[in-house]
C-alpha positions as CSV (number, residue, x, y, z in Angstrom):
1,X,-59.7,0.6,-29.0
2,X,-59.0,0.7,-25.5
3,X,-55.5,2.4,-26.1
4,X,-56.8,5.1,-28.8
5,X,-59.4,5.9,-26.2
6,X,-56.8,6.6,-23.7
7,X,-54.8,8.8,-26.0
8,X,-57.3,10.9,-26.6
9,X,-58.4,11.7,-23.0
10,X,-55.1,12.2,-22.6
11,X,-54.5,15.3,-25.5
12,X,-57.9,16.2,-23.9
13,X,-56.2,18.2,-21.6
14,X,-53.2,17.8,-22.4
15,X,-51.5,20.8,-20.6
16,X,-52.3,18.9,-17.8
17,X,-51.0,15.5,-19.0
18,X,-47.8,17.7,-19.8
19,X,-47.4,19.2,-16.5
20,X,-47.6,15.3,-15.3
21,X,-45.6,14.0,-17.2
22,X,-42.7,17.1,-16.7
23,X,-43.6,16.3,-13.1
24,X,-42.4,12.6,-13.7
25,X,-39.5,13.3,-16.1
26,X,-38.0,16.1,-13.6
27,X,-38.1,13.6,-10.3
28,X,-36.3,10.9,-12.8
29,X,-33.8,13.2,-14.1
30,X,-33.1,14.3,-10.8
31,X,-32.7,10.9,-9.1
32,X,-30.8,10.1,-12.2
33,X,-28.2,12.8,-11.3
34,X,-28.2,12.1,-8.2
35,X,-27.7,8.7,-8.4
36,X,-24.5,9.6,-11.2
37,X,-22.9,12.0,-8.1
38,X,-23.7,8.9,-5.5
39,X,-21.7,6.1,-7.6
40,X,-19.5,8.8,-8.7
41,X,-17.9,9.7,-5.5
42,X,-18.1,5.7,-4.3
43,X,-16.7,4.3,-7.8
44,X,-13.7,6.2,-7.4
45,X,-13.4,5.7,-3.5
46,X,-13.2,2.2,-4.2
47,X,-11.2,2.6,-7.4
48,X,-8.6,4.7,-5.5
49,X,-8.2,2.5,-2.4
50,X,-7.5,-0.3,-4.9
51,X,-5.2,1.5,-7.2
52,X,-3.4,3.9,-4.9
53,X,-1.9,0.5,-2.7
54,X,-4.1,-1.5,-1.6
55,X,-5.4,-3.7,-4.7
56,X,-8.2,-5.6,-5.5
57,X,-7.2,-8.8,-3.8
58,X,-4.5,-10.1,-1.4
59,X,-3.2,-13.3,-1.0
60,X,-1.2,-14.1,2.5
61,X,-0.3,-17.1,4.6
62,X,-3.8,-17.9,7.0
63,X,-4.2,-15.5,9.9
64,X,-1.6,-13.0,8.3
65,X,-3.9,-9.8,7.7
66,X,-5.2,-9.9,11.4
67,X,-1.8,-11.4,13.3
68,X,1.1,-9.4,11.1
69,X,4.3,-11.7,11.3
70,X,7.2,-12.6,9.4
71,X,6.8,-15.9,10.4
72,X,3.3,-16.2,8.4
73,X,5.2,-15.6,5.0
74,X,4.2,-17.3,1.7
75,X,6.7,-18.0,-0.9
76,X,6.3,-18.8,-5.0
77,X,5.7,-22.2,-4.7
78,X,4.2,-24.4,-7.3
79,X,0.5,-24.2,-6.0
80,X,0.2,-20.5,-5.6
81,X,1.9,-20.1,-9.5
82,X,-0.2,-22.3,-10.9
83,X,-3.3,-20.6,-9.4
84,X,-2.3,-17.4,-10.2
85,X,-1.7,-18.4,-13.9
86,X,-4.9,-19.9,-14.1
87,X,-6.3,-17.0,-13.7
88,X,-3.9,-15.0,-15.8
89,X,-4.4,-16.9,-18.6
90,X,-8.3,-16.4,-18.5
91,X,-7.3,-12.5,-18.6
92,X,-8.9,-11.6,-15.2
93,X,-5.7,-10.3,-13.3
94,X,-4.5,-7.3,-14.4
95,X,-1.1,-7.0,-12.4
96,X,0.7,-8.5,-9.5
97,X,3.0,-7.6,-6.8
98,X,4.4,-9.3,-4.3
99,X,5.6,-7.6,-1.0
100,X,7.1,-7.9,2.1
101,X,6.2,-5.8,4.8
102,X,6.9,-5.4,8.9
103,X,6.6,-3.1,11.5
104,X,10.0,-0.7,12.3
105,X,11.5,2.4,14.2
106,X,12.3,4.9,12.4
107,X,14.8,6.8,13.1
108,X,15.3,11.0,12.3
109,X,18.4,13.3,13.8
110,X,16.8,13.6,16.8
111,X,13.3,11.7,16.6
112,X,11.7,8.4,16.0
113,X,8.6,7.1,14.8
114,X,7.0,3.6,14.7
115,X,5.7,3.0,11.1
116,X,5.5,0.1,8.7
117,X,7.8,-0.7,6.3
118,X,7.1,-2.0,3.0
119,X,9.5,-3.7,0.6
120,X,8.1,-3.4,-3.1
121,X,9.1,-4.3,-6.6
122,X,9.7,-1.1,-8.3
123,X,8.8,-2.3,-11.8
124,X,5.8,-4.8,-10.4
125,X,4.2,-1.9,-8.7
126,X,4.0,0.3,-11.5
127,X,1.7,-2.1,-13.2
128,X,-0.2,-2.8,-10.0
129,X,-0.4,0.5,-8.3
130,X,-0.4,4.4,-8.7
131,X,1.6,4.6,-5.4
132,X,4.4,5.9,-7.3
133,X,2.2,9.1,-8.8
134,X,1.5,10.2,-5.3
135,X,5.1,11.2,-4.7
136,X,5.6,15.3,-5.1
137,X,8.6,15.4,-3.4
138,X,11.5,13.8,-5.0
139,X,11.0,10.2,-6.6
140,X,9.6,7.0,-6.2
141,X,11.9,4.0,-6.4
142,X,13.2,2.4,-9.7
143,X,14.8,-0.8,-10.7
144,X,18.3,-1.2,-9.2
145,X,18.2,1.0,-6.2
146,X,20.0,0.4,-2.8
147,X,19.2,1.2,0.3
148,X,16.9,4.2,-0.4
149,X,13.5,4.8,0.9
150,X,10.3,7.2,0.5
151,X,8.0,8.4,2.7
152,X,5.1,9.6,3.8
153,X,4.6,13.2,4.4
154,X,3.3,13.5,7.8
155,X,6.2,10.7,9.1
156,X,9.1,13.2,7.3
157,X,7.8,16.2,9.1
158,X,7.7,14.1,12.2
159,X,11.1,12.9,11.7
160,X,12.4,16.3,10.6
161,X,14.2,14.7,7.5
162,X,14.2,16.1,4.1
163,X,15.4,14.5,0.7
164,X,19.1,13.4,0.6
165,X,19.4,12.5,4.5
166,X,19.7,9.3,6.0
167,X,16.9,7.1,8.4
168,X,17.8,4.4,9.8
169,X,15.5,1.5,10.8
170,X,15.7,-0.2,13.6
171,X,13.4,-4.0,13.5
172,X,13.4,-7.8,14.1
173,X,14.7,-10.2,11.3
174,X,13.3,-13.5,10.5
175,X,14.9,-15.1,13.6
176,X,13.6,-12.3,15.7
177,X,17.3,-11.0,16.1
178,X,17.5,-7.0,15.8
179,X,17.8,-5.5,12.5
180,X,19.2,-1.8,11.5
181,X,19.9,-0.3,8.3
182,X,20.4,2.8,6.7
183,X,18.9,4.0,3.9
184,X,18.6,7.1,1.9
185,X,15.1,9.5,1.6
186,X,14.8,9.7,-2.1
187,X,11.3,10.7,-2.3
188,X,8.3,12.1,-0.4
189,X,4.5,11.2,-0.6
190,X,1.0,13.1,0.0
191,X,-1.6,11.1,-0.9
192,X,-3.8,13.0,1.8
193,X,-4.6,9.5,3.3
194,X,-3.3,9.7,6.8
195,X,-2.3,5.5,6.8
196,X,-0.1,6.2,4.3
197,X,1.4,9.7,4.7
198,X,2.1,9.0,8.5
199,X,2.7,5.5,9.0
200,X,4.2,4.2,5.6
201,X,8.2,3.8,4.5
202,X,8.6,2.0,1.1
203,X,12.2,0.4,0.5
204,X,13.2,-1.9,-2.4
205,X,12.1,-5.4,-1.8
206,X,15.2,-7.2,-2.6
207,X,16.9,-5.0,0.0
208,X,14.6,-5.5,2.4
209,X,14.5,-9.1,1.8
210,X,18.2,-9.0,2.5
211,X,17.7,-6.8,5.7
212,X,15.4,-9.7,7.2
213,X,16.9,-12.7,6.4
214,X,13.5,-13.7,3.9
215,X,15.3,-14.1,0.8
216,X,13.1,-15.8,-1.5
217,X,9.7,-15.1,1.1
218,X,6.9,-12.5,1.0
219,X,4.2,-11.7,3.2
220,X,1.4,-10.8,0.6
221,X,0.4,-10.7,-3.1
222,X,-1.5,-7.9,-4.2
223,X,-3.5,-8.2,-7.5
224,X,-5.0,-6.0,-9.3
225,X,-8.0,-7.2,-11.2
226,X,-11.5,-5.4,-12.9
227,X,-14.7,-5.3,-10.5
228,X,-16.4,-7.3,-13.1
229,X,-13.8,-9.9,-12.5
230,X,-13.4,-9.3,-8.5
231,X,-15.8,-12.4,-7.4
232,X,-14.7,-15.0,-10.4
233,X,-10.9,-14.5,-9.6
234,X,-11.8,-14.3,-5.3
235,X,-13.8,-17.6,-6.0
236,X,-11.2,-19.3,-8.3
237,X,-8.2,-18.5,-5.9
238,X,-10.0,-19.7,-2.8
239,X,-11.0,-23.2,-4.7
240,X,-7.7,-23.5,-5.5
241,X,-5.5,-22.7,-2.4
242,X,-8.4,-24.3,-0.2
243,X,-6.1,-27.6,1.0
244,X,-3.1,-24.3,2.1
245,X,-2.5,-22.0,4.5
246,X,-3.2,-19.1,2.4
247,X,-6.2,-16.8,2.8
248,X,-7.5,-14.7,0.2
249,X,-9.3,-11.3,1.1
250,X,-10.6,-8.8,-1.2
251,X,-10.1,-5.2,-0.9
252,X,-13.2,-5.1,1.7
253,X,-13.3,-7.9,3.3
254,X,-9.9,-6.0,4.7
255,X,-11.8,-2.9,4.8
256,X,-15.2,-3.3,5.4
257,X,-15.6,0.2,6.6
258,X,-15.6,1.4,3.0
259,X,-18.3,-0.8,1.9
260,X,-20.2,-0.3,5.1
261,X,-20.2,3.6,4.3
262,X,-21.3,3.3,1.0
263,X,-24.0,0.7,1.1
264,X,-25.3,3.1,4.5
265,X,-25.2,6.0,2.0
266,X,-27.2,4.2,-0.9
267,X,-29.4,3.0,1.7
268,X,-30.1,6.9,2.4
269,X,-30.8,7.4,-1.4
270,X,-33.2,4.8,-1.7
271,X,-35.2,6.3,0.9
272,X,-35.1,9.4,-0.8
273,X,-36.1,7.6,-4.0
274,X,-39.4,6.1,-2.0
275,X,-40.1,9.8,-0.9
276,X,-39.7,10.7,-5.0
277,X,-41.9,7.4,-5.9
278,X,-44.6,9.3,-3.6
279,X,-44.9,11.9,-5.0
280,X,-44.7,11.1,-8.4
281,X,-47.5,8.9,-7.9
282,X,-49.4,11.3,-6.3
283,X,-49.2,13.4,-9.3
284,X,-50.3,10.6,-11.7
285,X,-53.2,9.3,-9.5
286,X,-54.5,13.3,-9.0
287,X,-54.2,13.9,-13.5
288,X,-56.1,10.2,-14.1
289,X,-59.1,10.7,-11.4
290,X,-59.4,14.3,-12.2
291,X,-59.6,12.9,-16.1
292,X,-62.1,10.2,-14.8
293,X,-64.3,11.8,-12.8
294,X,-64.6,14.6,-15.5
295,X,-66.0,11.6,-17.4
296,X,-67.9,9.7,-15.6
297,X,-71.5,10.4,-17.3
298,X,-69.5,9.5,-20.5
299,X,-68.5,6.5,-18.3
300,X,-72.1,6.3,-17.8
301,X,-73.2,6.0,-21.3
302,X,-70.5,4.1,-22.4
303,X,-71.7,1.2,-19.5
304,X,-75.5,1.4,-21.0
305,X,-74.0,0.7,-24.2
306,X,-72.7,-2.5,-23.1
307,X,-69.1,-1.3,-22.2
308,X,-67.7,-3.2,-19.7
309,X,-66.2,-2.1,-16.5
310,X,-63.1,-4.3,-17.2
311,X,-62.4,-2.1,-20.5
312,X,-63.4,0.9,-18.8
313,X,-60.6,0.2,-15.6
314,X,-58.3,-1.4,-18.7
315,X,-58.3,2.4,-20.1
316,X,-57.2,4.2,-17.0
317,X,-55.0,2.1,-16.5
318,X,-53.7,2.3,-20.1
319,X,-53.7,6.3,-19.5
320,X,-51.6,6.4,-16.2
321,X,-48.9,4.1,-17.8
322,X,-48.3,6.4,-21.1
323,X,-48.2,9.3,-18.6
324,X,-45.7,7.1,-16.8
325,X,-44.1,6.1,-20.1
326,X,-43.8,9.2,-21.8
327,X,-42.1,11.0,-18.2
328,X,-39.7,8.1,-17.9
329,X,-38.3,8.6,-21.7
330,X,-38.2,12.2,-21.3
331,X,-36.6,11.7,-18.0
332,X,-34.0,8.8,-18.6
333,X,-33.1,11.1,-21.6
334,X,-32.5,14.5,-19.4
335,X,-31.0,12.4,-16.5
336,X,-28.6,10.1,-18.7
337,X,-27.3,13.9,-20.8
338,X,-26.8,15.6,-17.5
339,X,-24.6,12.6,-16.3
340,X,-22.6,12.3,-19.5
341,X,-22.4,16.6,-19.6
342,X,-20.8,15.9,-15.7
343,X,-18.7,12.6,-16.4
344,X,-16.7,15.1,-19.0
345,X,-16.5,18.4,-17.0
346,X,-16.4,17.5,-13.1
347,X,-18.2,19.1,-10.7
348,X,-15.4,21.0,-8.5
349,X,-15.8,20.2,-5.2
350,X,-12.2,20.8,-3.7
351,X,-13.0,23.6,-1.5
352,X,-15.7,21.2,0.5
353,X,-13.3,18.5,0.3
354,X,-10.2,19.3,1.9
355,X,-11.1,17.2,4.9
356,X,-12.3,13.9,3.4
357,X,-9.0,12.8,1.1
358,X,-8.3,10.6,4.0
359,X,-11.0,8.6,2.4
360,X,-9.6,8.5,-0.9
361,X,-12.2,11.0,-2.1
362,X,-11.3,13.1,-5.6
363,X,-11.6,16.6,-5.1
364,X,-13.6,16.4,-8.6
365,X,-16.3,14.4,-8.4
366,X,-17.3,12.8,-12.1
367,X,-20.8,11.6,-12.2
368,X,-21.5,7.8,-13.5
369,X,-24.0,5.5,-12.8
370,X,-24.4,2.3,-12.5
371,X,-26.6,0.0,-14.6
372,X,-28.9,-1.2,-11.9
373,X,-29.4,2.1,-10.3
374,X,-30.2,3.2,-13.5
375,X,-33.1,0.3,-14.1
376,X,-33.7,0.2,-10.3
377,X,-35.0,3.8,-10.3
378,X,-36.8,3.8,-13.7
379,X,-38.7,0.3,-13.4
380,X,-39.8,2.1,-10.0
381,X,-40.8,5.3,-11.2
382,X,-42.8,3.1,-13.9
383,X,-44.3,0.9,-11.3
384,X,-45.3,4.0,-9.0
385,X,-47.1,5.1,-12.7
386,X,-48.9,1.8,-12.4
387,X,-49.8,1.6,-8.8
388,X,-50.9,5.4,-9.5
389,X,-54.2,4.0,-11.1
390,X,-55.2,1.6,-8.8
391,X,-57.5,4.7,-7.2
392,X,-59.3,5.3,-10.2
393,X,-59.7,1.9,-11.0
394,X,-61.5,1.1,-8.2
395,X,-63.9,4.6,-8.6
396,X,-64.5,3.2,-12.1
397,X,-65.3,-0.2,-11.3
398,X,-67.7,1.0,-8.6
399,X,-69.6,3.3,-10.8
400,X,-73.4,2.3,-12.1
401,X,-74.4,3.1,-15.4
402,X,-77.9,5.2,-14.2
403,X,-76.3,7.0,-11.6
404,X,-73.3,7.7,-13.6
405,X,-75.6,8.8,-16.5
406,X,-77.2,11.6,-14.2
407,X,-74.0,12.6,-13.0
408,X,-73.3,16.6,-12.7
């Protein structure tokens, strides 16, 4: 009974149930979009970070990440295979590439430049990273090279070298004795990240390995792994290696900035969703009273009949949360089209952009949203719905059946 009546005094008026529940279905859709462009742009900042070279997880000797040194290198030893296998057997590691990495002088025709060169396994990396994509200039290493190299943009402008001339690089071996080799430019990258462009060489590991005396040693392995999987595998590797002197850092516990930035900027959006919730609750709680107090000698009558107040409150309550119900279907359904229309075509930011590819932003942004954003927003939007009838409630349950009767 109590939910027929409700229906009813909703189609009442029902162009102004429709205008509230439009109201409610365009602030969903909207935070729904919103919410797609949000995890959009931070989905694939995190994404590229890990793909480009940075990975999901890295493994060096204790102390490593913060205190770089040749002497903190790890090696394939029993323990660290058999914990990496573990893993790879349950299907949660994607690839892996061990690396071996130190700081150098680089040296042009006429210039030098500190950066850091990286040794890497030309076949591993392909599997692990999409380093070897951001090369437009020439080519990224392969399988049997010599003494060849690749860099960044911004260090090869600095050095004035082009493809086909020589750098040397000048560094301290194992032993800490001095170090110098030659190698060839074969290829140039512009990833738009300034860390790598300027301050990145990539040689062939085994030559490098060579160079510094660490045949046989590493100084990190990167892995590549899904996000779904990111904790499980962080968790598994750390129980495992806990009695060594490795340590075991995902992507941001190396960069924390990154996450920093974008739980600061979701923190932004849910105050703009609490500004939405407002509103749309306003808009509820103003179509129910308005429908109440156009009722209230009906209220009246319905009290004398021996109508309690509990039904009567039970109603408006059932009336705000169809309103709610109905603008929450109607907006998951506009929000969730305009996401999937945007996921396919992009929205082509590039001219707005140029500045942020140091932070591994895509010029075209492609909206997708994450499931609890998703739930987060609706459930609230449903709950402000709720909440929107305590107002009325309260008017109803305060009425009195002769005074209500009388009403004008």
């Amino acid at each position: 009974m109590v939910l027929s009546l409700a229906w009813r005094n909703i189609i009442r008026q029902w162009h102004r149930s429709m205008l509230t529940i439009a109201a409610v279905a365009a602030g969903l859709a909207a935070l729904i979009f919103l919410w797609g462009f949000n995890d959009g742009v931070h989905n694939t900042m995190m994404r590229n970070l890990q793909e480009v070279i940075v990975g999901s997880v890295q493994i060096h000797h204790n102390d490593f990440f913060k205190k770089p040194s040749l002497s903190r290198d790890i090696q394939q030893n029993n323990v660290l295979k058999v914990a990496l296998k573990k893993a790879e057997d349950a299907s949660q590691i994607k690839a892996v590439s061990w690396r071996l990495d130190t700081f150098a002088l680089a040296v042009g025709d006429d210039v030098s430049e500190g950066l850091v060169l990286l040794g890497m396994n030309a076949r591993a990396e392909e599997k692990t990273t999409r380093i070897a994509g951001k090369v437009d200039q020439g080519r990224f290493l392969q399988a049997g090279d010599g003494a060849v190299c690749v860099l960044g943009a911004t260090a090869a402008r600095n050095l004035g070298v082009t493809l086909g001339d020589d750098v040397i690089f000048l560094t301290q071996d194992r032993f800490g004795a001095l170090a110098a080799d030659k190698f060839q430019l074969i290829g140039i990258i512009s990833s738009g990240e300034m860390g790598i462009d300027r301050g990145l060489a990539i040689v062939p590991l085994n030559v490098l390995q060579r160079m510094l005396e660490m045949d046989g040693r590493y100084t990190r392995v990167v892995l590549q792994i899904e996000p779904e999987n990111l904790e499980a595998v962080t968790t598994s590797l750390r129980t495992s290696l806990a009695d060594q002197d490795y340590e075991v850092l995902r992507w941001y516990d190396m960069y924390p900035m990154m996450k920093q930035w974008v739980d600061l900027e979701n923190a932004f959006y849910y105050i703009f969703l609490a500004v939405v919730l407002l509103i749309v609750a306003a808009g509820i709680m103003n179509t129910v009273l308005m429908s109440m107090l156009e009722r209230v000698r009906e209220f009246g009558v319905m009290m004398a009949l021996g109508c309690s107040r509990r039904i009567l409150a039970s109603m408006v309550v059932v009336e705000s949360v169809i309103l709610g119900g109905l603008g929450v279907l109607l907006g998951l359904a506009v929000g969730l089209a305009l996401v999937t229309w945007f996921h396919s075509i992009g929205i082509d930011l590039s001219a707005e952009m140029d500045t942020v590819a140091r932070f591994y932003v895509d010029p075209i942004v492609y909206t997708e949203i994450d499931s609890d954003h998703l739930w987060q927003t609706a459930g609230s939007v449903m709950a402000a719905a709720i909440i929107a009838a305590f107002v009325p409630v309260w008017r109803v349950t305060r009425l009195q059946p002769v005074e209500a009767i009388h009403h004008v």
